[in-house]
N, CA, C and O atoms as a GROMACS GRO file, in nm:
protein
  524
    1UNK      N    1  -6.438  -4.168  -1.986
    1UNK     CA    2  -6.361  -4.067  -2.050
    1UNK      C    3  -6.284  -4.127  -2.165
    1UNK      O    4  -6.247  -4.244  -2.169
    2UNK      N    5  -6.266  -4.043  -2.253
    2UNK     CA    6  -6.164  -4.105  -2.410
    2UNK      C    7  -6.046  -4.065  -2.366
    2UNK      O    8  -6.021  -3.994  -2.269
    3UNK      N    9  -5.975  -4.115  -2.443
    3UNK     CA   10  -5.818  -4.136  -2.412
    3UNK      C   11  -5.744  -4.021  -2.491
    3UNK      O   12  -5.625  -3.994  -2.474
    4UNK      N   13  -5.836  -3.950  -2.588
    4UNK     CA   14  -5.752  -3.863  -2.572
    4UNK      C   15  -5.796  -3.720  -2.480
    4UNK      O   16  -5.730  -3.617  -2.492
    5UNK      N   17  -5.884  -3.726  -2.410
    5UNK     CA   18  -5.956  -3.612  -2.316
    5UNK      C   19  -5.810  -3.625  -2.266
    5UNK      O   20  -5.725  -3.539  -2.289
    6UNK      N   21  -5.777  -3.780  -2.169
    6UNK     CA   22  -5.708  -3.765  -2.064
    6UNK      C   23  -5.587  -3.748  -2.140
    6UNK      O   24  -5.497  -3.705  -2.068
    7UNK      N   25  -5.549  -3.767  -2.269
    7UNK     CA   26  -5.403  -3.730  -2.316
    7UNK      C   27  -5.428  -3.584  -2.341
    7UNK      O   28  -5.323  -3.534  -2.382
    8UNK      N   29  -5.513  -3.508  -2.333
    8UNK     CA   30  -5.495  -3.330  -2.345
    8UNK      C   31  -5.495  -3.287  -2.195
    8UNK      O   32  -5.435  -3.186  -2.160
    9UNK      N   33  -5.575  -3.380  -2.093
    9UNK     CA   34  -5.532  -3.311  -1.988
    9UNK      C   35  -5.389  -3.360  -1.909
    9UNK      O   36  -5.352  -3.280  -1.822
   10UNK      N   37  -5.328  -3.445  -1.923
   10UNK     CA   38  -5.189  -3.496  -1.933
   10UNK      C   39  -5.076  -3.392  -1.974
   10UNK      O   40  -4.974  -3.354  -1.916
   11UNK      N   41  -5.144  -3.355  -2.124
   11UNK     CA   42  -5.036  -3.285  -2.178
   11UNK      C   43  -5.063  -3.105  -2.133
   11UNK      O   44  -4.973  -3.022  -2.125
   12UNK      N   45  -5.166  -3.087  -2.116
   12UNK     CA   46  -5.218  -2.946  -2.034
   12UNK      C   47  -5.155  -2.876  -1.926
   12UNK      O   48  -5.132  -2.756  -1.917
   13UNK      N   49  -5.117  -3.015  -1.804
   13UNK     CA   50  -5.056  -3.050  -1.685
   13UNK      C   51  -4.923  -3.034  -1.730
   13UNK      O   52  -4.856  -2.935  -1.698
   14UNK      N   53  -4.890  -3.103  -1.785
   14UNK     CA   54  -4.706  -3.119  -1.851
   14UNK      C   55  -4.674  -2.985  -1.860
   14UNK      O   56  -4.586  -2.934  -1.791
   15UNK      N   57  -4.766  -2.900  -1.973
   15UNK     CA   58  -4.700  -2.750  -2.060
   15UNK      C   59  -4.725  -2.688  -1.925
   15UNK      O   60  -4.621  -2.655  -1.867
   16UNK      N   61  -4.873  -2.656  -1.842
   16UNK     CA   62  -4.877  -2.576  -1.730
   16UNK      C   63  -4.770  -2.593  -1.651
   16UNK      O   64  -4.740  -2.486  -1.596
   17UNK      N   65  -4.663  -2.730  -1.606
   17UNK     CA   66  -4.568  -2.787  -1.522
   17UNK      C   67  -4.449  -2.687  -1.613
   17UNK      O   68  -4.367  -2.615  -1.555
   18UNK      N   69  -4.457  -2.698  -1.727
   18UNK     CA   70  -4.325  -2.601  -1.761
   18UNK      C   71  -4.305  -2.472  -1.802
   18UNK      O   72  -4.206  -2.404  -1.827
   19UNK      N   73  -4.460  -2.451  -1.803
   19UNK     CA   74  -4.403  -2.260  -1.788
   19UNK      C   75  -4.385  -2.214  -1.618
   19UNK      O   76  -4.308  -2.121  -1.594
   20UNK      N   77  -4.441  -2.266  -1.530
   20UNK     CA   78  -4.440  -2.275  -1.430
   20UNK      C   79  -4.277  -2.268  -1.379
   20UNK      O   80  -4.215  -2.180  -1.320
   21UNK      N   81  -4.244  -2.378  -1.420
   21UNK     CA   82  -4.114  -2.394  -1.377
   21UNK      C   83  -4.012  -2.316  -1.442
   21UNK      O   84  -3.910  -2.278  -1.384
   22UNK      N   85  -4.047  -2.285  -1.594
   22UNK     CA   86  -3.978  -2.214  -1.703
   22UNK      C   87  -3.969  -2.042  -1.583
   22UNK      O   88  -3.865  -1.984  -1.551
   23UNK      N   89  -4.098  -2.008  -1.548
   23UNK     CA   90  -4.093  -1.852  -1.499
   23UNK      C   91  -4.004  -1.892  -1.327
   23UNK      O   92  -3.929  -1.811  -1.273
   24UNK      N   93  -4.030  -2.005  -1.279
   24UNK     CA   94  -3.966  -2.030  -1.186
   24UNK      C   95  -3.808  -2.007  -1.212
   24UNK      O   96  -3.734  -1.933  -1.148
   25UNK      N   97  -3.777  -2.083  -1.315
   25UNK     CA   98  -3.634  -2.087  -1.322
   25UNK      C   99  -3.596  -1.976  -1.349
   25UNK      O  100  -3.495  -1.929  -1.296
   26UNK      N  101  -3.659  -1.918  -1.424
   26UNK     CA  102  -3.613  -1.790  -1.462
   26UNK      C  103  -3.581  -1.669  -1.364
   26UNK      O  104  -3.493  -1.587  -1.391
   27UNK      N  105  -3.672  -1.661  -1.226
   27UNK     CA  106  -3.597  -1.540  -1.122
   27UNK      C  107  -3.469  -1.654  -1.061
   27UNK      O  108  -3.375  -1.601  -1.001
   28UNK      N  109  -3.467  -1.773  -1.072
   28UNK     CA  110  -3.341  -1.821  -1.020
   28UNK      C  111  -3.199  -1.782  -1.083
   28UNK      O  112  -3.092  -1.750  -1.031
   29UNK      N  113  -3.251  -1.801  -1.250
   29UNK     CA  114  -3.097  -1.766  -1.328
   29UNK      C  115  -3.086  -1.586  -1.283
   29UNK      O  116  -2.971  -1.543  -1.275
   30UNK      N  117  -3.193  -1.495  -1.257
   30UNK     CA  118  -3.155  -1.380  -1.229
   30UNK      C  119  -3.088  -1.410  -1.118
   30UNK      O  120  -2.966  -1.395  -1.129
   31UNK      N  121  -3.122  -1.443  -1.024
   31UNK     CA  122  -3.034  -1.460  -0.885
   31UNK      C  123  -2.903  -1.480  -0.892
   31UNK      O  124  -2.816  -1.427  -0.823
   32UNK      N  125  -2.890  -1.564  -0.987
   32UNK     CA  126  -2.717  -1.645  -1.015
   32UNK      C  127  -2.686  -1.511  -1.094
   32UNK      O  128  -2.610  -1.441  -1.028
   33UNK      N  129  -2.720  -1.459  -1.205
   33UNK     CA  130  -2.696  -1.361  -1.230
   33UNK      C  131  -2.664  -1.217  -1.167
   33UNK      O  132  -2.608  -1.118  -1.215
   34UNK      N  133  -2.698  -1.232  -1.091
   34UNK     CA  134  -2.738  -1.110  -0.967
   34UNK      C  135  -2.579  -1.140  -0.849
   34UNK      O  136  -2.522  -1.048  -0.790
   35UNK      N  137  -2.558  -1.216  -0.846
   35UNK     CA  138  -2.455  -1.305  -0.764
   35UNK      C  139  -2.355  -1.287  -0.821
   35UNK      O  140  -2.255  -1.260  -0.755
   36UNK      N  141  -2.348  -1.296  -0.996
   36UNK     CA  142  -2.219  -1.295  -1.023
   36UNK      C  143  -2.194  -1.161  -1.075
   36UNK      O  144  -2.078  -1.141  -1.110
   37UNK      N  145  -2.272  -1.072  -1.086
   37UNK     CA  146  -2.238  -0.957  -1.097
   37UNK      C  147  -2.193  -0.872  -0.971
   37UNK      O  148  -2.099  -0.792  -0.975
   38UNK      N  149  -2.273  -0.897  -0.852
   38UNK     CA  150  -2.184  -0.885  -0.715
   38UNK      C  151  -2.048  -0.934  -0.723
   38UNK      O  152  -1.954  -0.858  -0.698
   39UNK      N  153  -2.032  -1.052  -0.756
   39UNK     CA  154  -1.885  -1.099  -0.730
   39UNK      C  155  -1.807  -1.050  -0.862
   39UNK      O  156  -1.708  -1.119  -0.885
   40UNK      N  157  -1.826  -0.958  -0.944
   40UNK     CA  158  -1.760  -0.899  -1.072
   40UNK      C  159  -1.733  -0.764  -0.978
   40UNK      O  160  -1.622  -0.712  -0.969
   41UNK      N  161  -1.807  -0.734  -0.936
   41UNK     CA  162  -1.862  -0.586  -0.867
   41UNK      C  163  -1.696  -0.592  -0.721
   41UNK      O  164  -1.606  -0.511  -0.697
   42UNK      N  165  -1.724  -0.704  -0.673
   42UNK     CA  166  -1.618  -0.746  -0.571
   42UNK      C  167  -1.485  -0.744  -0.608
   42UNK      O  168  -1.403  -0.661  -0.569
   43UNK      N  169  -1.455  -0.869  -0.708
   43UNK     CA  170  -1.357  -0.892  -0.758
   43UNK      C  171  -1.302  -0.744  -0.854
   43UNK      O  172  -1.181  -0.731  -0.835
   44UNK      N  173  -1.342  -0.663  -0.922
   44UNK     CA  174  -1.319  -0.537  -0.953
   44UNK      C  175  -1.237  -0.450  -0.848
   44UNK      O  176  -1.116  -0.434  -0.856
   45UNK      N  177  -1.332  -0.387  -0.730
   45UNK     CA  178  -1.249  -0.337  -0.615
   45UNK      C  179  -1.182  -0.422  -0.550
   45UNK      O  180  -1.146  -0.341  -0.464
   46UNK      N  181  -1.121  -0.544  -0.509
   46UNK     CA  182  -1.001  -0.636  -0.461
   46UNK      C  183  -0.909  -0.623  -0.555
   46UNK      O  184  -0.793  -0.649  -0.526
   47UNK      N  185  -0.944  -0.575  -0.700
   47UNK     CA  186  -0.845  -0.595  -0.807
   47UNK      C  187  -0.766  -0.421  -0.771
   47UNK      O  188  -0.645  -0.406  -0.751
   48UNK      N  189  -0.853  -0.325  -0.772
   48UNK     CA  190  -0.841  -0.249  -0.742
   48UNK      C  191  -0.733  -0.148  -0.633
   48UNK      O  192  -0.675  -0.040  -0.649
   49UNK      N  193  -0.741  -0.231  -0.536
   49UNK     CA  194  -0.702  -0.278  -0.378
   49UNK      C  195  -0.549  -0.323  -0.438
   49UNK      O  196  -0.466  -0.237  -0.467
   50UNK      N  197  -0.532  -0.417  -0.447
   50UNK     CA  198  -0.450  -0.511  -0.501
   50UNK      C  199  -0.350  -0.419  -0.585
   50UNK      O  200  -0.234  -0.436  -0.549
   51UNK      N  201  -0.362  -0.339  -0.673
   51UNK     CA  202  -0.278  -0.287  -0.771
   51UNK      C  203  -0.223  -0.149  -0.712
   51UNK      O  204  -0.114  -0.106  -0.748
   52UNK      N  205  -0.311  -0.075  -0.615
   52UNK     CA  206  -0.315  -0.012  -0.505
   52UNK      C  207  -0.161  -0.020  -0.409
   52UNK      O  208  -0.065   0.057  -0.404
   53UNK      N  209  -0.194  -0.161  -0.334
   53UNK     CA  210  -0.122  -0.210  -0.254
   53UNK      C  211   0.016  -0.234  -0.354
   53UNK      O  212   0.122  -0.210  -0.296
   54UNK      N  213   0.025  -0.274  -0.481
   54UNK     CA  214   0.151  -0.284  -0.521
   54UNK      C  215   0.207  -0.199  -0.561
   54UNK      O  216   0.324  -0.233  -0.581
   55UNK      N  217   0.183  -0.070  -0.593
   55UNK     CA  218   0.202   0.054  -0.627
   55UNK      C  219   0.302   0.100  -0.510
   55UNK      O  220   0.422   0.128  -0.514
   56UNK      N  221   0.204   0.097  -0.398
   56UNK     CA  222   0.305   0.107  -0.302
   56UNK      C  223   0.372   0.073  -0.259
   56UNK      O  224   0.457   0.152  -0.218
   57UNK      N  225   0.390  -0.085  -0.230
   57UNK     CA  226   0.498  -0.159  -0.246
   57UNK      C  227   0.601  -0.115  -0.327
   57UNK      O  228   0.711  -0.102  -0.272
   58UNK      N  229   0.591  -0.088  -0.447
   58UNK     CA  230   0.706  -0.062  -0.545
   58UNK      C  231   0.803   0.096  -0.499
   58UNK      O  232   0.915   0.142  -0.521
   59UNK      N  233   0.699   0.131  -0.437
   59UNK     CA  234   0.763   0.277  -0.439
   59UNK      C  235   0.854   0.272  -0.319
   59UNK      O  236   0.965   0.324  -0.312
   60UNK      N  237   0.773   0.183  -0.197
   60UNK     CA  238   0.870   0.169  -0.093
   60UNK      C  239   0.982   0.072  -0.164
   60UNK      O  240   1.098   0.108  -0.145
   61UNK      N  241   0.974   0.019  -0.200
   61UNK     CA  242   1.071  -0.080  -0.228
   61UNK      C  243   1.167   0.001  -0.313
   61UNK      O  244   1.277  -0.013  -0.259
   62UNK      N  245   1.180   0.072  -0.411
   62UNK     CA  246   1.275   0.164  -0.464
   62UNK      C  247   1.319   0.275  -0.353
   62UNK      O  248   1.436   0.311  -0.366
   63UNK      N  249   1.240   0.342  -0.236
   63UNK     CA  250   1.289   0.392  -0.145
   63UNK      C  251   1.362   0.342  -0.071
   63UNK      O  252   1.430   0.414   0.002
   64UNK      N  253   1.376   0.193  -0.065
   64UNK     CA  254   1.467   0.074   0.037
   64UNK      C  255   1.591   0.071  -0.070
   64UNK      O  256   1.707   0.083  -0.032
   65UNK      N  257   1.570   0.060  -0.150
   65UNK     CA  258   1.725   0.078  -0.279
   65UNK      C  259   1.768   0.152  -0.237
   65UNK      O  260   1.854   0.131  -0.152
   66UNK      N  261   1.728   0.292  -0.278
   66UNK     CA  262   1.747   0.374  -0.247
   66UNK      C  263   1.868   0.411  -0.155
   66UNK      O  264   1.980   0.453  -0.183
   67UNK      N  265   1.803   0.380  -0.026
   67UNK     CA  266   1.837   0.409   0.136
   67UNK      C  267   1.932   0.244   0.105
   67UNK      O  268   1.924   0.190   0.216
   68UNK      N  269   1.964   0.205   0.069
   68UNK     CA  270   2.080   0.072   0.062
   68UNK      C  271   2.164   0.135   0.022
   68UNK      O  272   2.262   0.158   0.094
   69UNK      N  273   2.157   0.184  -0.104
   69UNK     CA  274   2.242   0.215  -0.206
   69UNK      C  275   2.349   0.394  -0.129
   69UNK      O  276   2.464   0.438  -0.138
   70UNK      N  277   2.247   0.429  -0.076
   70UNK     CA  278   2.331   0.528   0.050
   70UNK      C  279   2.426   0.491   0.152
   70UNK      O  280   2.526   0.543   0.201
   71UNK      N  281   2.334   0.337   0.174
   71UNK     CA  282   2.406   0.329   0.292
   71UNK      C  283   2.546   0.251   0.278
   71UNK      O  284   2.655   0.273   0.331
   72UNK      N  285   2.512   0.166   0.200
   72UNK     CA  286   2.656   0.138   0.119
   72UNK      C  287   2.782   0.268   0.089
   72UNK      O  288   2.901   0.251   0.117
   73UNK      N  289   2.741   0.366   0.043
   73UNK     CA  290   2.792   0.458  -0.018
   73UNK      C  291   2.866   0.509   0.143
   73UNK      O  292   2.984   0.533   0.167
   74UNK      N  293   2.791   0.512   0.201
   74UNK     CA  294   2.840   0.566   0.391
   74UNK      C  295   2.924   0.457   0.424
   74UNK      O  296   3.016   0.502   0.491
   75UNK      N  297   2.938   0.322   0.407
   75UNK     CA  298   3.024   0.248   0.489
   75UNK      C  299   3.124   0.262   0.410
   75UNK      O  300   3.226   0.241   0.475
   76UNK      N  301   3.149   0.288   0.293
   76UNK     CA  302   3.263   0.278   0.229
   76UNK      C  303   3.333   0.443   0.274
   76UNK      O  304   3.444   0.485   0.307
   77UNK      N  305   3.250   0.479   0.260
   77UNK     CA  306   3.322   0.618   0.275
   77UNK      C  307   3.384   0.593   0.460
   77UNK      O  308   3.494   0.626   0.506
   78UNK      N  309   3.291   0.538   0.518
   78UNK     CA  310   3.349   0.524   0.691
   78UNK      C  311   3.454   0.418   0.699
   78UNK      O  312   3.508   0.389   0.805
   79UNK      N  313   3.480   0.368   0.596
   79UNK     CA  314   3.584   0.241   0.602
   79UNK      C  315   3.708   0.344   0.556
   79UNK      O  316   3.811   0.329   0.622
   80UNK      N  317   3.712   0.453   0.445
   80UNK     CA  318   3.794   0.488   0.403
   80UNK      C  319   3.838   0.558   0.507
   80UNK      O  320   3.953   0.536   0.542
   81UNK      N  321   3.740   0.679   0.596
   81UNK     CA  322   3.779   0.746   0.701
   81UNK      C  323   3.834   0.685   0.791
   81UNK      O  324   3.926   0.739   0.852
   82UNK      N  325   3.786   0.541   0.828
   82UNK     CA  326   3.828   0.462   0.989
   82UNK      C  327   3.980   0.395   0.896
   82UNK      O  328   4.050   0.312   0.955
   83UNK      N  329   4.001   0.419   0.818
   83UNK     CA  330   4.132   0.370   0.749
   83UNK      C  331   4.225   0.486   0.758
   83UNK      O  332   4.339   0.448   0.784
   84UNK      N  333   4.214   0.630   0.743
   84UNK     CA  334   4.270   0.721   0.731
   84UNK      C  335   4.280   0.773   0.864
   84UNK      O  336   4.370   0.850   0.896
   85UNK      N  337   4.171   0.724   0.961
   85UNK     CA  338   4.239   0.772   1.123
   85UNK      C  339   4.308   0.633   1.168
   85UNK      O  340   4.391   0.652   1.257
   86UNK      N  341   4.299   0.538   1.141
   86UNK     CA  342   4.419   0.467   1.147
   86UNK      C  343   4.544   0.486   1.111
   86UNK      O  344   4.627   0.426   1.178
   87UNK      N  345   4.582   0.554   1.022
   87UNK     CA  346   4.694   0.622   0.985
   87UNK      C  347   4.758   0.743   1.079
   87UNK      O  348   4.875   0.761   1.112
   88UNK      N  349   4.641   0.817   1.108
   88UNK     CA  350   4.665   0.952   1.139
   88UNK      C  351   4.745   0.825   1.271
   88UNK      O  352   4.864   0.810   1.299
   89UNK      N  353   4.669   0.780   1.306
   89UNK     CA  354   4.684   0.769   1.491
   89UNK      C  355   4.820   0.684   1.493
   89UNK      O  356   4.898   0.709   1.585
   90UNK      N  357   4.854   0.590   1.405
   90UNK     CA  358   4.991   0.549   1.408
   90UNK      C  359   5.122   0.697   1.367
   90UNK      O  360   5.244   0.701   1.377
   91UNK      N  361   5.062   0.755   1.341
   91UNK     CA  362   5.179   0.905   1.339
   91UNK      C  363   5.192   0.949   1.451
   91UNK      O  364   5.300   0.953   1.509
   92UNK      N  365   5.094   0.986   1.494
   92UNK     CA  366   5.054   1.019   1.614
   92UNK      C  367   5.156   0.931   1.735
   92UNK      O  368   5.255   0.954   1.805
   93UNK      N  369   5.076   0.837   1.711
   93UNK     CA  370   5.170   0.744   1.828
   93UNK      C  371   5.316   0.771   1.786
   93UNK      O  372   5.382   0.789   1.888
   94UNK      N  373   5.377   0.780   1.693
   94UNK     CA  374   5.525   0.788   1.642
   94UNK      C  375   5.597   0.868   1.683
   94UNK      O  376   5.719   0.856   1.700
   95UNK      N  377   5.482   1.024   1.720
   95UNK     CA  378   5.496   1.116   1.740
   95UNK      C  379   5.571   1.160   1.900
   95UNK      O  380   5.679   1.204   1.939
   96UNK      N  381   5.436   1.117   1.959
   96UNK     CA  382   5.438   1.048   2.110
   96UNK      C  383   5.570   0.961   2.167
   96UNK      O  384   5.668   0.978   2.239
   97UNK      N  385   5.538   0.908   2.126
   97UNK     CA  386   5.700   0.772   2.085
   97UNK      C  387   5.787   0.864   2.128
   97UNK      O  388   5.813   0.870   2.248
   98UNK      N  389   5.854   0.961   2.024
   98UNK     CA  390   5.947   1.010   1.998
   98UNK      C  391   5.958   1.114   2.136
   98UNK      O  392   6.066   1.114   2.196
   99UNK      N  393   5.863   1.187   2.180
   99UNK     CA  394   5.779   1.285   2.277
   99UNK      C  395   5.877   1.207   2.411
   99UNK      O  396   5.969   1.268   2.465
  100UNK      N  397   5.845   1.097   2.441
  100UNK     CA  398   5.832   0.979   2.506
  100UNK      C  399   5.998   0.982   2.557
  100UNK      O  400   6.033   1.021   2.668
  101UNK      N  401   6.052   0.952   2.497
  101UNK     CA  402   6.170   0.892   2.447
  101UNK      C  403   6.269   1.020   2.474
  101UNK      O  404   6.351   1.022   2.566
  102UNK      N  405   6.252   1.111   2.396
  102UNK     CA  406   6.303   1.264   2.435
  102UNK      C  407   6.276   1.289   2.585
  102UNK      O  408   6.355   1.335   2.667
  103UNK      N  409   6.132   1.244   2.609
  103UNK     CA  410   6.151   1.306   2.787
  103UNK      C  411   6.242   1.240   2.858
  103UNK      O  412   6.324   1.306   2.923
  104UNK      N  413   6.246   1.072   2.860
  104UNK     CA  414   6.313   1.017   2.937
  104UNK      C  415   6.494   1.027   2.919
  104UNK      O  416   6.568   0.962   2.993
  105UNK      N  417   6.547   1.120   2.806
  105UNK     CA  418   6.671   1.105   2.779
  105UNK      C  419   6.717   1.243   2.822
  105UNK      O  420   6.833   1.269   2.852
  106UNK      N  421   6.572   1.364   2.823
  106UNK     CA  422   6.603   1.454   2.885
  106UNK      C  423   6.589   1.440   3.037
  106UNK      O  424   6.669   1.509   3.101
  107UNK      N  425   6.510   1.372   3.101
  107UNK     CA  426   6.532   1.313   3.240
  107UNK      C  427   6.662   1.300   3.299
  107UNK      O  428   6.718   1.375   3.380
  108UNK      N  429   6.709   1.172   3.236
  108UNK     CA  430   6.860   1.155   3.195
  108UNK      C  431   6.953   1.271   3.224
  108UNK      O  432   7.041   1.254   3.308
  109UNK      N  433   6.937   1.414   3.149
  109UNK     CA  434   7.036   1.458   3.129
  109UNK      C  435   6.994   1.586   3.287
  109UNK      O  436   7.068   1.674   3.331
  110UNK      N  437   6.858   1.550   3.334
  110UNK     CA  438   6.816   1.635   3.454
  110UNK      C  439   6.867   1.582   3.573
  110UNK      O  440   6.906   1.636   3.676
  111UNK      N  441   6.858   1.433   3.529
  111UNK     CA  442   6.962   1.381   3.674
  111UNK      C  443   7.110   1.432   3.669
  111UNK      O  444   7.161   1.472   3.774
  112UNK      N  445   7.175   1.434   3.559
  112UNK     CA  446   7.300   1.403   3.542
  112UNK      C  447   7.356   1.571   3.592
  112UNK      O  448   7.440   1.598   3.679
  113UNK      N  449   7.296   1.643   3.526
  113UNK     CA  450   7.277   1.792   3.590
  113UNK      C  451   7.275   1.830   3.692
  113UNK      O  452   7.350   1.915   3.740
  114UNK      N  453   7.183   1.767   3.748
  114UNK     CA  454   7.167   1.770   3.932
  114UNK      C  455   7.300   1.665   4.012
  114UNK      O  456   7.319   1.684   4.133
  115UNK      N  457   7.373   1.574   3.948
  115UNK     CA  458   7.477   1.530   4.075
  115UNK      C  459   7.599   1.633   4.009
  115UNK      O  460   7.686   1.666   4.089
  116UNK      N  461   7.611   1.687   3.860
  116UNK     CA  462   7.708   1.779   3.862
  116UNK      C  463   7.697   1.928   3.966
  116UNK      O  464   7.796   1.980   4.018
  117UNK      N  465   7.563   1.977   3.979
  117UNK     CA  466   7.538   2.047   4.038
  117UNK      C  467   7.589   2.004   4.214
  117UNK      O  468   7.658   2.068   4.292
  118UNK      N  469   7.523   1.876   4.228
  118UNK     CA  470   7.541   1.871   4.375
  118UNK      C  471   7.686   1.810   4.423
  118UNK      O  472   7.717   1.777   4.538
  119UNK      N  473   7.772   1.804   4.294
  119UNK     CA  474   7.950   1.749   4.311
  119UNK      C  475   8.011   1.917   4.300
  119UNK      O  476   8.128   1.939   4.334
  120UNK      N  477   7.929   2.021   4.253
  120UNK     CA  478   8.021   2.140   4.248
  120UNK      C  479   7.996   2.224   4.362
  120UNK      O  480   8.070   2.315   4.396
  121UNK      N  481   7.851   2.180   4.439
  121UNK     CA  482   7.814   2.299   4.564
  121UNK      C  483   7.917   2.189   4.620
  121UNK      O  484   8.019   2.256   4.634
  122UNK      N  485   7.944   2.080   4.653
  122UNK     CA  486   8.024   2.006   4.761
  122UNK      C  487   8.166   2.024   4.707
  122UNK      O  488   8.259   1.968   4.765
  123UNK      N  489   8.190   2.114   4.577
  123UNK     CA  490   8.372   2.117   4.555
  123UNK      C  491   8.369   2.279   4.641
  123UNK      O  492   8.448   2.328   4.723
  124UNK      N  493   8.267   2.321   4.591
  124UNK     CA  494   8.321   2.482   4.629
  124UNK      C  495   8.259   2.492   4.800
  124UNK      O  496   8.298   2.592   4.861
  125UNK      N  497   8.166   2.395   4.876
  125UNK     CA  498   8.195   2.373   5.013
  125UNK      C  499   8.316   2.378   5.036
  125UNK      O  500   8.364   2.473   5.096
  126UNK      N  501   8.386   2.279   4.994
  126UNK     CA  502   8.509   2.191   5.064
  126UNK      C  503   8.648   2.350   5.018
  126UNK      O  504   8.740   2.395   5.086
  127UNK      N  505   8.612   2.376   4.919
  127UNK     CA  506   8.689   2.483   4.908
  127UNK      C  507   8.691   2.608   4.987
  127UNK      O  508   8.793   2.667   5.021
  128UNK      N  509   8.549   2.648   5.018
  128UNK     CA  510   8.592   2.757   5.147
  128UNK      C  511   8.614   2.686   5.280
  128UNK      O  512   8.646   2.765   5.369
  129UNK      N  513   8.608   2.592   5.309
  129UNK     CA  514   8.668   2.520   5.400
  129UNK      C  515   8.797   2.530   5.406
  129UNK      O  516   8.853   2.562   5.510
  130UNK      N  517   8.866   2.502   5.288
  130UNK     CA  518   9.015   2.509   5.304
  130UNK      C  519   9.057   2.628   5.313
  130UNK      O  520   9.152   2.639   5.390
  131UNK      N  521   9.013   2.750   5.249
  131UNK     CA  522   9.071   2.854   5.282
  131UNK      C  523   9.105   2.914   5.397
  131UNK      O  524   9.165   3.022   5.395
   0.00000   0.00000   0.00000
């Protein structure tokens, strides 16, 4: 055989070796292609999902302000009230106090009543006695 028979069938082999592989490679880059358009396809709805989920987040989270910003508004107002029945109830007690104080001086004047009473049934005893 001549040398260049075997350099055309050499080089015959070579080009057949790379369209071969050329059409080979080629459904592979579709594959990778195919793959990353799935994962575009994916990453799209997770993105989706994602902006979703913070949406709502935000809204609860201004509903939690919200409901703070109330509840703040309630303790102050219950601090002012539990401040103002603190007041009331020291009157109150003052009141009582005084209530208190009046009974036991009118007590006082219920005893004092009762031995005048029971020194005048024993004057006007002793007095029809003497008659």
């Amino acid at each position: 055989m001549d040398k260049k028979i075997i350099i055309i069938i050499i080089l015959s082999l070579i080009i057949i070796g790379l369209i071969w592989f050329g059409f080979s490679r080629g459904s592979y880059f579709e594959t990778i292609i195919e793959q990353i358009q799935g994962q575009r396809i994916s990453l799209i709805r997770s993105t989706a999902i994602i902006e979703s989920e913070n949406s709502r987040v935000r809204t609860e989270s201004a509903e939690l302000r919200k409901n703070y910003i109330q509840s703040e508004q309630n303790n102050i107002k219950s601090e002012e009230d539990n401040i103002r029945l603190q007041t009331e109830n020291k009157y109150y007690r003052g009141i009582i106090g005084e209530i208190t104080a009046g009974s036991k001086e009118t007590d006082q004047y219920l005893g004092e009543y009762g031995r005048i009473t029971d020194d005048f049934a024993e004057f006007l005893r002793q007095a029809t006695i003497t008659d």
